[in-house]
Structures are given as structure tokens and as C-alpha cells.
C-alpha positions as CSV (number, residue, x, y, z in Angstrom):
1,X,87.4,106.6,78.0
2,X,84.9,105.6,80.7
3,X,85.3,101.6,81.5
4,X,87.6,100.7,78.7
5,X,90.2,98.1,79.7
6,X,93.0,99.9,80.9
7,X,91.4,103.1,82.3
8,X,88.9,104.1,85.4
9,X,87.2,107.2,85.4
10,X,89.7,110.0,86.4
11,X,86.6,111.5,89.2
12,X,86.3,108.0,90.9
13,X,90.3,107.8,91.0
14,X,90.5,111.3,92.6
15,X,87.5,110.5,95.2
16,X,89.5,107.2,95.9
17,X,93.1,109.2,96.8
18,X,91.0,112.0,98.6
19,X,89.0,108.7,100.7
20,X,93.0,107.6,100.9
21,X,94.4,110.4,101.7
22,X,92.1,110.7,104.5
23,X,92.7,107.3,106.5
24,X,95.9,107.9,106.3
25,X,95.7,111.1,108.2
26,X,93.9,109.2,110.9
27,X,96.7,106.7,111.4
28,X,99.8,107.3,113.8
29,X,101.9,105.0,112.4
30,X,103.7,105.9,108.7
31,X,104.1,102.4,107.9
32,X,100.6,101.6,108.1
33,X,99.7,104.8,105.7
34,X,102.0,103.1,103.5
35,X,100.6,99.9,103.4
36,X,97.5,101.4,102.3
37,X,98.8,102.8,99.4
38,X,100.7,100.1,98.2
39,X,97.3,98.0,98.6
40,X,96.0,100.4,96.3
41,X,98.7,100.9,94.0
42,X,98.4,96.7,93.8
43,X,94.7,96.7,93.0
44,X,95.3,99.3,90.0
45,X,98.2,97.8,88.1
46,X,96.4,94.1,88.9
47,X,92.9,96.1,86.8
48,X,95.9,97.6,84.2
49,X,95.2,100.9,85.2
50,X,97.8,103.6,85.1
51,X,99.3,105.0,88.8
52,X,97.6,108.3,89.3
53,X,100.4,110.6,90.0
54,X,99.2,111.8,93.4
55,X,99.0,108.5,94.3
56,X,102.9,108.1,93.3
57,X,103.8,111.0,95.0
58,X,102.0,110.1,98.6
59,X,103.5,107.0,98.2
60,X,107.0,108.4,98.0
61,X,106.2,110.7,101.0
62,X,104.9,107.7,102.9
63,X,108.1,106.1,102.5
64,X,110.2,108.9,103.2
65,X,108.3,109.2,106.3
66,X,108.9,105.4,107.1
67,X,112.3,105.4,106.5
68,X,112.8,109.1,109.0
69,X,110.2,107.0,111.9
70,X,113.2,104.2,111.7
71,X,116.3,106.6,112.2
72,X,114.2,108.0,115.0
73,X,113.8,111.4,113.5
């Protein structure tokens, strides 16, 4: 499974979202959390790799988060 076209190795994925999940704590701004992870999100679907579920799931936060910061609540 390890570099075959299509897959990365599931340990560097997970210390990529943890190294994610990290900046994005640091940043005040929702949107720019977001942007991050749709950066990522790009890079894996542009090597054919599959959207690790966490990563699916902070992005969905990310924009619920966005879309609360824009009503003001």
C-alpha cells in the first residue's frame, strides 16, 4: 500500500492533519483555518489520494465556523 499511485501512507496523513490541526489553532481568523485545509484537501485530490475523513470533518467545522463569524455569532 505504501507509495502506490493513489494512496499515501496513512501515519504521514495523520502527522499532516495533527501538523494542520495545529496552525489552525494558532490562527484567529476561521477563514484563514479554512483556507488551509482546502489547500490541502487540493494537493491530495491533485496526487489522487483519497480525503482522509478527519480532514473532511475539520473542514466542515471550518466552514460552519466561517459562516457563524459572518452572521456575527
Amino acid at each position: 500500500m505504501n507509495n502506490q499511485e493513489g494512496s499515501q501512507p496513512l501515519p504521514q496523513m495523520q502527522a499532516e492533519i495533527a501538523e494542520l490541526s495545529g496552525r489552525i489553532a494558532e490562527v484567529d481568523d476561521p477563514r484563514d483555518g479554512y483556507v488551509m485545509v482546502r489547500d490541502r484537501i487540493q494537493q491530495y485530490r491533485a496526487a489522487g489520494w483519497a480525503i482522509p475523513e478527519d480532514l473532511a470533518q475539520i473542514e466542515k467545522n471550518l466552514r460552519t465556523d466561517c459562516m457563524l463569524a459572518s452572521r456575527g455569532g
